[in-house]
C-alpha positions as CSV (number, residue, x, y, z in Angstrom):
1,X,124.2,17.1,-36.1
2,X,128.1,16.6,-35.8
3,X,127.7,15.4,-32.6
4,X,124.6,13.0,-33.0
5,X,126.5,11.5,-35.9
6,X,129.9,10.7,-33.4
7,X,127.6,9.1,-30.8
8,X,125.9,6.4,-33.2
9,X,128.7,5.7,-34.8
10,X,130.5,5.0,-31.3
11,X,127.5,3.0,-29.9
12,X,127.4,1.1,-33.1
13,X,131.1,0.0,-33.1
14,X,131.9,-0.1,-29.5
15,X,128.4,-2.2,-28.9
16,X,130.6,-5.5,-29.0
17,X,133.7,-4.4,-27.3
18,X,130.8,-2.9,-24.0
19,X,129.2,-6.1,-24.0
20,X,132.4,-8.0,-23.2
21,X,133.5,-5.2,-20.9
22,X,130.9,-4.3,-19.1
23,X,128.0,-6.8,-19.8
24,X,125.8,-4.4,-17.7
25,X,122.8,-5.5,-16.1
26,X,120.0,-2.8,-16.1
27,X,117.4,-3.0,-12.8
28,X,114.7,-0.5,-12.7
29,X,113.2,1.2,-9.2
30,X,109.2,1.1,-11.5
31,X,110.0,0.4,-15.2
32,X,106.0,1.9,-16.2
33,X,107.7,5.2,-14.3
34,X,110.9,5.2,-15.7
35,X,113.1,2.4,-18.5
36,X,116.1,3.0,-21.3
37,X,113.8,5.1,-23.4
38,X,113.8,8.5,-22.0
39,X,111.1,10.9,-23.7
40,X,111.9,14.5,-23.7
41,X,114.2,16.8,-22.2
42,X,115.7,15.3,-19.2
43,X,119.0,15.8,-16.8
44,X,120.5,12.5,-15.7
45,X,122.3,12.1,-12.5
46,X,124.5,9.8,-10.7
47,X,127.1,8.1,-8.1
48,X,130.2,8.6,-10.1
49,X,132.7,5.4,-9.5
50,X,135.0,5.9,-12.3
51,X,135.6,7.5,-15.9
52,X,134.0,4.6,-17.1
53,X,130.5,5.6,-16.0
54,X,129.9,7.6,-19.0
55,X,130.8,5.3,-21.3
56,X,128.5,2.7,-19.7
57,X,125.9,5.3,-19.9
58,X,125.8,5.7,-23.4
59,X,124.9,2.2,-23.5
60,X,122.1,2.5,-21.1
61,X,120.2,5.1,-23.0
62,X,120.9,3.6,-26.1
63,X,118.5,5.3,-27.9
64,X,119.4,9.3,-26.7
65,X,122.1,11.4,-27.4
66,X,123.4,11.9,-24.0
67,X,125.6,15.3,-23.1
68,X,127.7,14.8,-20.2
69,X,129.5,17.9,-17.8
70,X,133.3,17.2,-17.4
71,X,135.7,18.1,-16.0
72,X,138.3,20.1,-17.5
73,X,141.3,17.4,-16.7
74,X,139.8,15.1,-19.4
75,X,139.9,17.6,-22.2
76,X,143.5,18.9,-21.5
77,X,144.7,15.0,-22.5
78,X,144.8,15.7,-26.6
79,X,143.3,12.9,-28.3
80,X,140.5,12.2,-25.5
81,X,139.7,15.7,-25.3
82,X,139.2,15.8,-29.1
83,X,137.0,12.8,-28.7
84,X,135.2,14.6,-25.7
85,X,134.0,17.6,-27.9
86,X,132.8,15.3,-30.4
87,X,130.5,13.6,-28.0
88,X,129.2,16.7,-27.1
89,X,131.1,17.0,-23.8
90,X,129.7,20.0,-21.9
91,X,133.3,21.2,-20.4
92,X,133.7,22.2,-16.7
93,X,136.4,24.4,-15.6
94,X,136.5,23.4,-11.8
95,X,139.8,25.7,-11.3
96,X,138.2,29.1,-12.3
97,X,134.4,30.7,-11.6
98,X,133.1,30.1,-15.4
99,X,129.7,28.8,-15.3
100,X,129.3,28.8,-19.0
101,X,128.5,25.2,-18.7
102,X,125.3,25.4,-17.2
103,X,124.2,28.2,-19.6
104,X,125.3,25.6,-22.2
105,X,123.5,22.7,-20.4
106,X,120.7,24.9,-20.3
107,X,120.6,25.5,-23.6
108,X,120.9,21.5,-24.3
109,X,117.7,21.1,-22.7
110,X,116.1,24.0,-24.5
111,X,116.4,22.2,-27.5
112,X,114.8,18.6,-26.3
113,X,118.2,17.1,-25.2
114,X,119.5,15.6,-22.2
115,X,122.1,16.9,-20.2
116,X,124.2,13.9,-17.4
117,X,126.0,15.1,-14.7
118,X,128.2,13.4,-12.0
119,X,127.0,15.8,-8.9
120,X,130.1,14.3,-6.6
121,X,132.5,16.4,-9.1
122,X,135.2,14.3,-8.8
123,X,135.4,10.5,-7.8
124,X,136.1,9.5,-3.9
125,X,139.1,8.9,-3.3
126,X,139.5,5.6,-0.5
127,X,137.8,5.6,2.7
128,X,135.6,8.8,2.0
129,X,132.2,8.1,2.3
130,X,130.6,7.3,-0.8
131,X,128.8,9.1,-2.3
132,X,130.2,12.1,-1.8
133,X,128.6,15.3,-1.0
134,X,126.5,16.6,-3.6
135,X,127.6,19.6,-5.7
136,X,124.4,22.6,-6.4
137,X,124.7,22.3,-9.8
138,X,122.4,19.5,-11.1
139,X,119.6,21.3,-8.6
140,X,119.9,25.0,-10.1
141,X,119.9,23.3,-13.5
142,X,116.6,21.4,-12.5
143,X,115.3,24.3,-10.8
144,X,115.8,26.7,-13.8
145,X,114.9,24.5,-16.6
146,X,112.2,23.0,-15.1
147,X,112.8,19.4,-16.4
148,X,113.0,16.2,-14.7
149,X,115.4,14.4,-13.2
150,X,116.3,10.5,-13.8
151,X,118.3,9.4,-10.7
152,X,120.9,6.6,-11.8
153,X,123.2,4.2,-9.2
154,X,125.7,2.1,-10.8
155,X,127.8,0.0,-9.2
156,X,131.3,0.5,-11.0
157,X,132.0,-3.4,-11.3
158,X,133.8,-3.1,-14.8
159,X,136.4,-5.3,-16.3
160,X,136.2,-7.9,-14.3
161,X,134.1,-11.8,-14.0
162,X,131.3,-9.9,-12.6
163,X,128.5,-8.1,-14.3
164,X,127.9,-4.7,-13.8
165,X,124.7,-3.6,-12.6
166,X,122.8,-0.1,-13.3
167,X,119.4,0.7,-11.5
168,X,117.7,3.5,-13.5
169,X,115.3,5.2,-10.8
170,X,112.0,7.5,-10.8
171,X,112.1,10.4,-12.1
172,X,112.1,13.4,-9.9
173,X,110.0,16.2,-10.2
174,X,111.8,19.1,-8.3
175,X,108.1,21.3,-8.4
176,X,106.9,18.5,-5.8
177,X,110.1,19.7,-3.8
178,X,110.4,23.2,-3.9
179,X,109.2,24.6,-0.7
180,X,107.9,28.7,-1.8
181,X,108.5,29.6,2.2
182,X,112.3,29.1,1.4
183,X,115.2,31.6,-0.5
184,X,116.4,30.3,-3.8
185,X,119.5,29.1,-2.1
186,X,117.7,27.2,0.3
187,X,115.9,25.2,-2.3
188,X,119.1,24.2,-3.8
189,X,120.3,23.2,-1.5
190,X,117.1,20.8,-0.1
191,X,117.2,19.6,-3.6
192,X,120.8,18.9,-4.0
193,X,120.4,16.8,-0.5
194,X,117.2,14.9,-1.6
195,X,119.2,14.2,-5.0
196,X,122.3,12.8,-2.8
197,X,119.4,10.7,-1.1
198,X,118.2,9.4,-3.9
199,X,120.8,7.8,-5.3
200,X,121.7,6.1,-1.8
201,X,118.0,5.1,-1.7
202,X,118.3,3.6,-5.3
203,X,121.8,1.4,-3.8
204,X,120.0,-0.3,-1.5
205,X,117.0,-0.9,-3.8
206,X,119.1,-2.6,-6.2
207,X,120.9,-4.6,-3.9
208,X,117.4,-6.0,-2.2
209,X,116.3,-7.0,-5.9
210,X,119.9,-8.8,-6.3
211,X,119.4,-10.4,-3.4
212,X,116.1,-11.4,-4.0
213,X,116.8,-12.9,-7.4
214,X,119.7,-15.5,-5.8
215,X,116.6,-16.9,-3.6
């Protein structure tokens, strides 16, 4: 309850300071498939360009309570890992074997909720190819929960003259992708790639409608 309560009340007084920061633009790969509202348990994925992403993201599913992964660098700063926890920050201990976060996430989705995670893991650091390489954990989580997964590309273009654009894709259903000839493992892993390919597949979507729309 706690943690619904922090959310609203940092949508509804950051909701001017966003617009002027980010004035994010929202594209959708088929709106009837897929818009803001998101019904249901659901795990949200996406390109991860900077620590701004998340707040964006709590913009662009106004309406949910959205529970991010992160990474344990962000709650080790005092008053922004304070503010973390309220959100309902899902921490992440990348340094140590602890994978009590995805029995947490789990447990998120359990209830109705929806869990976001940044599969890269960390952002790229110049002249690696973006996205990076896909971490396993967003595909075990899909794979054991069952629940769908709502690709997301943004384009990171924050503080500046130009607006920031989102595309919110189709929702994938990982039963269509699971192959039952193929080891546990091996399914992650054919996930994890597809999920990678997605969200390139969703870049150049959104840069074809952009285009499009200056004609």
């Amino acid at each position: 309850m706690l943690v619904r309560f922090w959310n609203n009340f940092t949508k509804i007084t950051a909701w001017p300071v966003q617009k002027l920061c980010f004035r994010t633009k929202i594209l959708y790969e088929n709106k009837s498939l897929q818009d803001r509202n998101i019904k249901g348990p659901a795990i949200i994925i996406s390109n991860h360009t900077s620590v701004y992403d998340y707040a964006v993201f709590l913009f662009v599913f106004y309406s949910r309570t959205l529970r991010y992964q992160m990474a344990e660098l962000l709650f080790r700063k005092p008053l922004l890992g304070t503010y973390l926890k309220m959100m309902g920050g899902i921490h992440v201990d990348r340094d140590v074997h602890n994978f009590s976060f995805m029995a947490k996430s789990q447990e998120i989705l359990d209830k109705g909720g929806i869990v976001g995670i940044f599969p890269e893991s960390r952002l790229p650091k110049e002249g690696e190819q973006k996205p990076l390489a896909f971490k396993p954990s967003a595909a075990y989580l899909a794979i054991m929960s069952g629940v769908q997964i709502i690709p997301v590309y943004t384009d990171g273009s924050y503080f500046n003259s130009k607006r920031a654009h989102v595309i919110i894709g189709e929702p994938v259903d990982v039963l269509e992708i699971l192959d039952s000839s193929l080891s546990e493992k091996e399914n992650i892993d054919k996930l994890t790639v597809t999920l990678r390919q997605k969200i390139i597949d969703l870049e150049k979507v959104m840069y074809a409608r952009l285009e499009d729309e200056k004609k």
